[in-house]
C-alpha positions as CSV (number, residue, x, y, z in Angstrom):
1,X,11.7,22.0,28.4
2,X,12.8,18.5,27.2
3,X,10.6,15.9,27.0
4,X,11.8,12.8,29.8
5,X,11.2,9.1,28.9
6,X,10.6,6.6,31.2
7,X,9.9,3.9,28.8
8,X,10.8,3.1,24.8
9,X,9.5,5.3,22.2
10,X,7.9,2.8,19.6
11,X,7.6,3.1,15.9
12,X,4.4,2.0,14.1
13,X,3.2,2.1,10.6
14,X,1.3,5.6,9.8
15,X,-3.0,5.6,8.9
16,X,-5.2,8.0,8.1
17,X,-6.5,8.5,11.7
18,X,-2.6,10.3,12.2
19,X,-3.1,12.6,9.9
20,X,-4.5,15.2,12.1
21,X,-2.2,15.2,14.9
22,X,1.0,14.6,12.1
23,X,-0.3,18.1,10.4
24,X,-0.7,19.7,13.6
25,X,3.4,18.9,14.0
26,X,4.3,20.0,10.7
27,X,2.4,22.7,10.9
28,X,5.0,23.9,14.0
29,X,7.8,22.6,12.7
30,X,8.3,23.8,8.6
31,X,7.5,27.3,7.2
32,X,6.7,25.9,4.0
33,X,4.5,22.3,5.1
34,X,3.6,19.6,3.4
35,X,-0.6,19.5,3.3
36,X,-3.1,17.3,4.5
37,X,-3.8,15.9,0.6
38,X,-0.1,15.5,0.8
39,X,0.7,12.6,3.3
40,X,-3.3,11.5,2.8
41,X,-1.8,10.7,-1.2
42,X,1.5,9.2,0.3
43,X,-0.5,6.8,2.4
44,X,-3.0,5.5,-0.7
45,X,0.2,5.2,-3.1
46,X,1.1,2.5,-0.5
47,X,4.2,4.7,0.8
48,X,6.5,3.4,3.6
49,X,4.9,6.1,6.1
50,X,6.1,5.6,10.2
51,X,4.7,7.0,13.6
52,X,7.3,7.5,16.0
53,X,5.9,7.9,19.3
54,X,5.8,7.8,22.7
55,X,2.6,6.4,24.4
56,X,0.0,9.1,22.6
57,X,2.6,11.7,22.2
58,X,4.3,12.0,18.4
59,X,7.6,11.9,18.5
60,X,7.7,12.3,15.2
61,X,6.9,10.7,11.6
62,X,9.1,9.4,8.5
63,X,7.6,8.6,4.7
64,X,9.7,7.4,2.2
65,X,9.0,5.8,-1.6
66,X,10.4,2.5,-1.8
67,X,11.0,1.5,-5.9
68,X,13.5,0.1,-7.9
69,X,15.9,-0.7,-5.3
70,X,15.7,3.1,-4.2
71,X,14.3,4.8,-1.0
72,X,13.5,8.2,-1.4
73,X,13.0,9.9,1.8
74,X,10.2,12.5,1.3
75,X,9.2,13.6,4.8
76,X,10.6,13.5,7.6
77,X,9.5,15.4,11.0
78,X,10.5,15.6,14.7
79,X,7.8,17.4,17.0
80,X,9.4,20.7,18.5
81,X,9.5,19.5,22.1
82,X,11.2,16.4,21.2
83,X,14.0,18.2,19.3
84,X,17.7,18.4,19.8
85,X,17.3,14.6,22.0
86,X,18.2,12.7,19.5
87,X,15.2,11.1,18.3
88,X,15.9,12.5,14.5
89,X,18.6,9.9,14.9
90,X,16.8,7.1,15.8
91,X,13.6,7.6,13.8
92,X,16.6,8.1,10.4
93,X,18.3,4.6,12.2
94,X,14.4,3.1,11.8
95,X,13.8,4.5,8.0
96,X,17.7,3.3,6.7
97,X,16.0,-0.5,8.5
98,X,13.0,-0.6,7.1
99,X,14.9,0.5,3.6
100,X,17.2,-2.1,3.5
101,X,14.6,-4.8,4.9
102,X,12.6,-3.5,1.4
103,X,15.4,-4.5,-0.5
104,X,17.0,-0.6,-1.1
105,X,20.9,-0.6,-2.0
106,X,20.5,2.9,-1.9
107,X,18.7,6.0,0.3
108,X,18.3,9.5,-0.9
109,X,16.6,12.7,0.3
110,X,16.4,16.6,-0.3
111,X,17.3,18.8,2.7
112,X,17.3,22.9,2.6
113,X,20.9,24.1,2.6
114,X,19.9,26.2,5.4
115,X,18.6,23.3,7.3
116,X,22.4,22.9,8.9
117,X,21.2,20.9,11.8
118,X,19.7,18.4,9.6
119,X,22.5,18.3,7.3
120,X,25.2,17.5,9.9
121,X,22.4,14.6,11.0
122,X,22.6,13.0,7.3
123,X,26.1,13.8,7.3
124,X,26.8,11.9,10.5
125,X,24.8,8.9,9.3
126,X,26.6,8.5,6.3
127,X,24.7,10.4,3.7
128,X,26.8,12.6,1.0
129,X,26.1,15.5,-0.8
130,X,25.1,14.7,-3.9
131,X,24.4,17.6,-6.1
132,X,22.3,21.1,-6.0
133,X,18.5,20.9,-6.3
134,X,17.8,24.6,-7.6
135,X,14.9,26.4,-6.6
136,X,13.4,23.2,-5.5
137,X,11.8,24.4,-2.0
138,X,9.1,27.6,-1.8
139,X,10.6,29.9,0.6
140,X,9.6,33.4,1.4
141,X,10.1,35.5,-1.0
142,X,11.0,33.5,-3.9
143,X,12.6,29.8,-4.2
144,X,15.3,27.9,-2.1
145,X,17.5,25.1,-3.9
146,X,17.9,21.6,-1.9
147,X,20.7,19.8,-1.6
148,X,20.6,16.1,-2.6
149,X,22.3,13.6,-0.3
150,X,22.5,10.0,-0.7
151,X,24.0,6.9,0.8
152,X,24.4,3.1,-0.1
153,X,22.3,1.2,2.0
């Protein structure tokens, strides 16, 4: 069942108090998720960490490192029931903003190769492969390489 909007979604900056109800999401979403210590360590390093939501309901969330003219996108996560509505767009359309209002010339992030959906979303916004990552994800079994995309801001 698709979620139904009858007003905006908003973005807000991530705090501690999400942390609970952003690990329940990834929890649902990866097979291989980030940890509480995780995006608790991304928020104290001063990260660029975003809420997307809509009213109390997580859309989903975004964190990217912001240095040296470079955003590295390190999380990004769209709840299950909000999937496949374009709102991975639009939170990616809020990251490249916040990016470029930092100052970033350029954007790049690590997606699993067998992440397609995803890929054809960075693909679409203007990211480019990049280069192989290998063995860079845990996967079942063993390790999965990432692909490296990138795009000028």
């Amino acid at each position: 069942m698709s979620a139904v909007l009858n007003n905006a979604p908003s973005f807000r900056p991530m705090c501690l108090d999400d942390l609970d109800k952003v690990m329940a999401s990834e929890l649902k979403i990866y097979s291989h998720p980030w940890t509480f210590g995780n995006f608790r360590d991304s928020l104290n390093a001063g990260y660029s960490c975003w809420i997307y939501e809509y009213g109390e309901s997580l859309i989903g969330y975004g964190l990217v490192m912001l240095a040296a003219g470079e955003a590295h996108l390190l999380n990004v996560g769209i709840a299950k029931e909000w999937q496949r509505q374009g709102m991975g767009r639009k939170l990616m359309q809020h990251l490249i903003k916040v990016s470029r209002e930092y100052q970033a010339e350029f954007m790049f992030l690590e997606v699993r190769p067998s992440n397609i959906p995803a890929i054809r979303l960075y693909e679409d916004i203007g990211f480019n492969e990049m280069a192989i990552r290998k063995n860079y994800y845990p996967a079942h079994g063993g390790r999965e390489d990432a692909v490296l995309m990138g795009m000028t801001l």
